[in-house]
Every structure is written in C-alpha cells, then in structure tokens.
C-alpha positions in Angstrom: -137.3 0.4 53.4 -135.4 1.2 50.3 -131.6 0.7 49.9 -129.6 3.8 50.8 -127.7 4.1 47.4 -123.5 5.3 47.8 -124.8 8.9 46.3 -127.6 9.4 49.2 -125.0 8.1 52.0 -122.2 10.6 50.1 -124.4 13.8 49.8 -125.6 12.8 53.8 -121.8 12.8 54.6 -121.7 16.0 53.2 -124.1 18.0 54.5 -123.9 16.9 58.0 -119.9 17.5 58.1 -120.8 21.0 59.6 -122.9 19.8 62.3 -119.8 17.2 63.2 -117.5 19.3 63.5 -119.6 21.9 65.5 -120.4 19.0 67.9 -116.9 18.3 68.3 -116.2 22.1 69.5 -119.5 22.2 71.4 -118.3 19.3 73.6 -114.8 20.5 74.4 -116.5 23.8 75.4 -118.9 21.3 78.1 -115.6 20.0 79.0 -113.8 24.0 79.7 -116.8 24.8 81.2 -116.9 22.5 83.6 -113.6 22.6 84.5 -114.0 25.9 85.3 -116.7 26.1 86.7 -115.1 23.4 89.3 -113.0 26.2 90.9 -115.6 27.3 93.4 -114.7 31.2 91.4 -117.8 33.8 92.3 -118.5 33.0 88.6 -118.8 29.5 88.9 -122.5 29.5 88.8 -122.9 31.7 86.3 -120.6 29.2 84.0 -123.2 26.4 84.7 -125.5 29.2 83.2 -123.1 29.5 80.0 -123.8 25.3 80.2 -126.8 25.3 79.9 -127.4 27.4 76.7 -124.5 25.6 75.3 -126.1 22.1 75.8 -129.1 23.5 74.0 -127.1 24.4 71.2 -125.6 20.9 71.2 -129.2 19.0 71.6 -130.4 21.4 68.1 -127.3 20.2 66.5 -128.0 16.8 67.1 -131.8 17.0 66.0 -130.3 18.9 62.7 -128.3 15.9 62.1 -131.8 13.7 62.2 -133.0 16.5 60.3 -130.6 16.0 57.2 -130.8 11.9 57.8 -134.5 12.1 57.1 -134.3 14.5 53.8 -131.8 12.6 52.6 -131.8 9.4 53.7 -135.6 9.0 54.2 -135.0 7.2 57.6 -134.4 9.1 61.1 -131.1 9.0 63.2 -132.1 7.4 65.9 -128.6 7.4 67.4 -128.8 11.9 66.5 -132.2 11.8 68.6 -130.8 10.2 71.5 -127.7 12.4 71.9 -129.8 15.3 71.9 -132.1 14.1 74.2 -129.3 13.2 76.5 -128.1 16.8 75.8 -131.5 18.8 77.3 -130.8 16.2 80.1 -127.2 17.6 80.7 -129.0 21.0 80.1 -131.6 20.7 83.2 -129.3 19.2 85.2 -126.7 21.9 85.0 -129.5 24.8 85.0 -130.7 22.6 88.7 -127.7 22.9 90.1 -127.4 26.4 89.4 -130.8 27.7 90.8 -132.1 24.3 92.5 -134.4 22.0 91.9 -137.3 22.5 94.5 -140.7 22.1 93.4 -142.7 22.9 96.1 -140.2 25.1 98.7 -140.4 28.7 100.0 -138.1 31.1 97.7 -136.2 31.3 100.8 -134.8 28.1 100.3 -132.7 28.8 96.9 -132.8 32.8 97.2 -129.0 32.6 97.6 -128.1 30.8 94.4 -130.4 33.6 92.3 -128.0 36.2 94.6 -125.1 34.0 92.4 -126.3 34.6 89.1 -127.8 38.5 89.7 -126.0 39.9 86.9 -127.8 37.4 84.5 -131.0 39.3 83.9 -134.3 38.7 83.4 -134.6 39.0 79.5 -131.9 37.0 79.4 -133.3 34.3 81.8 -136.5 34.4 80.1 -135.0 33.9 76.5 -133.2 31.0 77.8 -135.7 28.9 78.8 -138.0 30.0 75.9 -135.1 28.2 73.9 -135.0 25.4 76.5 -138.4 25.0 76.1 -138.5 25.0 72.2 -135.7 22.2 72.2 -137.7 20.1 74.2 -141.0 20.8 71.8 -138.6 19.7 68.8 -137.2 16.5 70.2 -140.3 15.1 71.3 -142.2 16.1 67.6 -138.8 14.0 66.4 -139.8 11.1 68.0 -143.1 11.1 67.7 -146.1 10.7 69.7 -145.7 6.7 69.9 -142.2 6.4 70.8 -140.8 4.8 74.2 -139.7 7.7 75.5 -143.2 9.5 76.1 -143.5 8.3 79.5 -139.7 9.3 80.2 -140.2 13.1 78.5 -142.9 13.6 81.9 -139.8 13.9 83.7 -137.6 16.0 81.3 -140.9 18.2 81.4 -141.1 18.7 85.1 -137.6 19.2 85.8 -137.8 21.8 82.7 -141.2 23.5 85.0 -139.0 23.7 88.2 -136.0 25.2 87.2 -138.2 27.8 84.8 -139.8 28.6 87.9 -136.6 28.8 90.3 -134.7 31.3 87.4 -137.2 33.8 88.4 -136.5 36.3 90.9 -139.5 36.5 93.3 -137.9 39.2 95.0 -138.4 41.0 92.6 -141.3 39.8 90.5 -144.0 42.7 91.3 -141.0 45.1 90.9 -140.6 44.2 87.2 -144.2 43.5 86.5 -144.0 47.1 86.4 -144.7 48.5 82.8 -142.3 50.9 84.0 -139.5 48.3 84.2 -136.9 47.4 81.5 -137.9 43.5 82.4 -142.0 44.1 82.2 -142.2 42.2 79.1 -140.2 39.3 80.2 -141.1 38.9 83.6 -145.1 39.2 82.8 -143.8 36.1 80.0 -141.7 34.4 82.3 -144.5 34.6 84.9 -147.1 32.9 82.4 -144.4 30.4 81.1 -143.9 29.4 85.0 -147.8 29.1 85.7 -148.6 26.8 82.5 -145.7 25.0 83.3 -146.6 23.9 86.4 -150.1 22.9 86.1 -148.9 21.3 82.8 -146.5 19.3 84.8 -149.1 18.3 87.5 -151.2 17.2 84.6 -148.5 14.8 83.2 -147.6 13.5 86.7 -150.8 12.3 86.9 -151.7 10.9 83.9 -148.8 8.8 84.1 -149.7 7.5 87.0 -153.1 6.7 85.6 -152.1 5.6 82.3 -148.3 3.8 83.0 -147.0 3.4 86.0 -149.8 3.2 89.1 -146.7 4.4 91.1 -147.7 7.0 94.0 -144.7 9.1 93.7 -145.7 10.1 90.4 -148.8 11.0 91.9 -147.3 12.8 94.6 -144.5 14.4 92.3 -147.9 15.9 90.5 -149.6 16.9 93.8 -146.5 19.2 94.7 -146.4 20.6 91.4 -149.7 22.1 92.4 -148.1 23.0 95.3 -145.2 24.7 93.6 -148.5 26.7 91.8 -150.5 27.6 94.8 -147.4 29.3 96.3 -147.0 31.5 92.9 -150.4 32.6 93.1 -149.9 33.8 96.8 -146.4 35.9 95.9 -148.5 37.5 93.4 -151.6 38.0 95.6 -153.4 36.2 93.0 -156.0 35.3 96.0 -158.5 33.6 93.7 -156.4 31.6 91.7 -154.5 30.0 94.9 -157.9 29.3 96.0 -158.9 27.3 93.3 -155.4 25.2 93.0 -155.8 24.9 96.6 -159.0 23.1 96.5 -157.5 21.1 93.3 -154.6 20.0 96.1 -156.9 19.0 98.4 -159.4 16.6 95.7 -155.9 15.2 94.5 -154.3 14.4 97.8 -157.8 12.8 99.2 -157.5 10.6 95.9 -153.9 9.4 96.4 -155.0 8.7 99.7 -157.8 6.7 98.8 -155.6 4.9 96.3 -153.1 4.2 98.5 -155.7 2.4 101.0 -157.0 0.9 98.6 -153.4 -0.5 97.3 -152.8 -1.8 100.9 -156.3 -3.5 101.4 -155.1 -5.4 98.0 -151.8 -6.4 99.6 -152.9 -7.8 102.7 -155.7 -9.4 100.6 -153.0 -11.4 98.4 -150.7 -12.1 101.7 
C-alpha cells in the first residue's frame, strides 16, 4: 500500500470535517432522545421511532466517512464501518423495543405497542424501513462479500425481517390494501418487503447453519421465520401460499430433527 502523503491526509481532514461534526450532533440527539424517551410520557414510544431514523442517519454518516477515506486515501476506514454497523444495531434494537421483536407470535401479542405509535402512519413506516433496509444493503457492499462479519450480518438481517413485519398494522392490512386507501401503495410495498424478508431470513438461518455454525438454534431461528410467513399468508387469506410454506415447515423441522438425532447418536458414540 502506498504511503498516505501530508496533502492526501490534509484534503481527507477536510472533507470529512462535515460528517464529524454532524456525528457529534447526531449522538447528543441519541442521548436527548433517550432521555426522554425514559419518562414513560404517551410519546415515549414514538421517540424510540424518532431513534431509530436518527441512528440510520448516523450509520450513512459513518459509511460516508469510509466513503471519502477510500477516494482519497485509497484504503477503507475500517474503524467508520464499524461505527456504522454498530449504529443499524442501535437502530433495530430501538425499532424492537418499540413494536417487539417476535418472529413467529399471533399479532395479538404486540397489537398494543402498534396502538402506541398509531399516529405514525403507514407511508411513513414503510419509508422507514425502506431506508433501514438500504443502510444495511450499503454497509454490507462496504465490507465486502469476504469480510468476518458475513456470518454476523444473518442476524442484523433477521432482526431487520421481524421488526419490518411487527411495524405493520395487521389490523388493518386488507383495509389499506384497498386502492381506495391513502396507504394502498405502501401497504401493498410494505406487505412484499415483509414476505421477501422473511423467507430471505429463513434462507440465511439455514445456510448458516449449514455452511458455519452446525448450531440448531440457527436452524430453528430459520424454521420460525417460516413460521412468522405462514401466519402472513393466513391474515391475508393467501390459502395457497401458507400451504406451500407449511409443507416447507414441516420438510425443515423433520430435518432438524434428524440432525439433531443424529448429533446425539454421535455424542453418546464419543462418550
């Protein structure tokens, strides 16, 4: 690697002094926000909402940062990358605690915190985790496809899936599939978003198991994804679809099975 020469590091230092001193309001807003949002106030939730985008904001800052370092400077900032991926981490966990984070659970079960948040709409819900989602597209293409975090991004994905899929109303999902309803466009979106989601997280669930780990709870984190599917398909009285992921539960589960008999066999076999 070539030495960085004192006009590369200066013009570096130059262009990124906006990004620094955005970062430096973006986290004393994280820290307002979550002081307020501490109060137990009727807004309170909808401040972890406010978090959320706001942790976006401060992951694309970060990743612009890496940006610059690799125009410039010719080398990526690895330290940039792994603020921002920290930041969609701060991001999914505050959106979690704000609409759950059940994967496989009757809407019954987090119906109250969606009550919380009602005045956040659905174009609104759906834009925000079409950003969420396009912030985790960018970090991962910044680290590329062989860095040490692939197996970890599975998780990021998931979590991303579940709490797409708890922002939506199922109350009122057919309502606003409506092409009579000022949400038709998002909510048909938001319902596609939720559906590739899922099966795309069940997919990665499994393959690391396969590929990495051989650990069953990834298996079985995969298996309920497909779970978290099936019971999309029956809101919508998509009958044919929860069919087939319903079969596609049952071959998956009858595998983890097996491979869990099999694991035992090979324990007692080495005891």
């Amino acid at each position: 690697m070539a030495k960085i020469t004192d006009t590369e590091r200066n013009a570096y230092h130059e262009k990124v002094s906006t990004y620094v001193s955005m970062t430096k309001a973006l986290l004393k807003t994280e820290k307002d926000l979550l002081l307020e949002s501490r109060h137990n106030t009727p807004d309170a939730p909808l401040k972890k909402i406010t978090l959320v985008d706001e942790m976006i904001n401060l992951a694309s800052n970060y990743m612009a940062v890496n940006g610059i370092s690799q125009a410039v400077l010719k080398v990526k900032n690895e330290a940039s990358l792994d603020d921002a991926r920290k930041s969609l981490y701060k991001a999914v966990m505050y959106l979690e605690e704000a609409v759950s984070n059940y994967i496989d659970a009757p809407f019954s079960d987090y119906e109250e915190k969606l009550t919380a948040i009602e005045s956040f709409d659905e174009n609104q819900r759906y834009q925000l985790v079409r950003k969420f989602g396009l912030a985790i597209d960018m970090i991962e293409h910044a680290y590329g496809d062989n860095s040490k975090w692939r197996w970890t991004f599975v998780e990021l994905e998931g979590r991303y899936a579940t709490v797409t899929k708890n922002l939506l109303d199922l109350r009122n999902v057919i309502v606003n599939s409506s092409p009579q309803s000022p949400y038709y466009d998002s909510t048909v979106y938001h319902l596609r978003l939720v559906k590739k989601l899922l099966t795309q997280a069940a997919d990665r669930y499994r393959e690391k198991y396969e590929l990495s780990t051989s650990q069953m709870q990834d298996f079985k984190i995969g298996i309920n994804f497909l779970g978290a599917l099936r019971r999309i398909h029956i809101v919508l009285a998509e009958s044919e679809d929860a069919e087939t992921i319903k079969k596609k539960y049952a071959i998956w589960k009858a595998k983890l099975e097996t491979d869990i008999k099999k694991q035992e066999e090979a324990k007692k076999r080495l005891g």
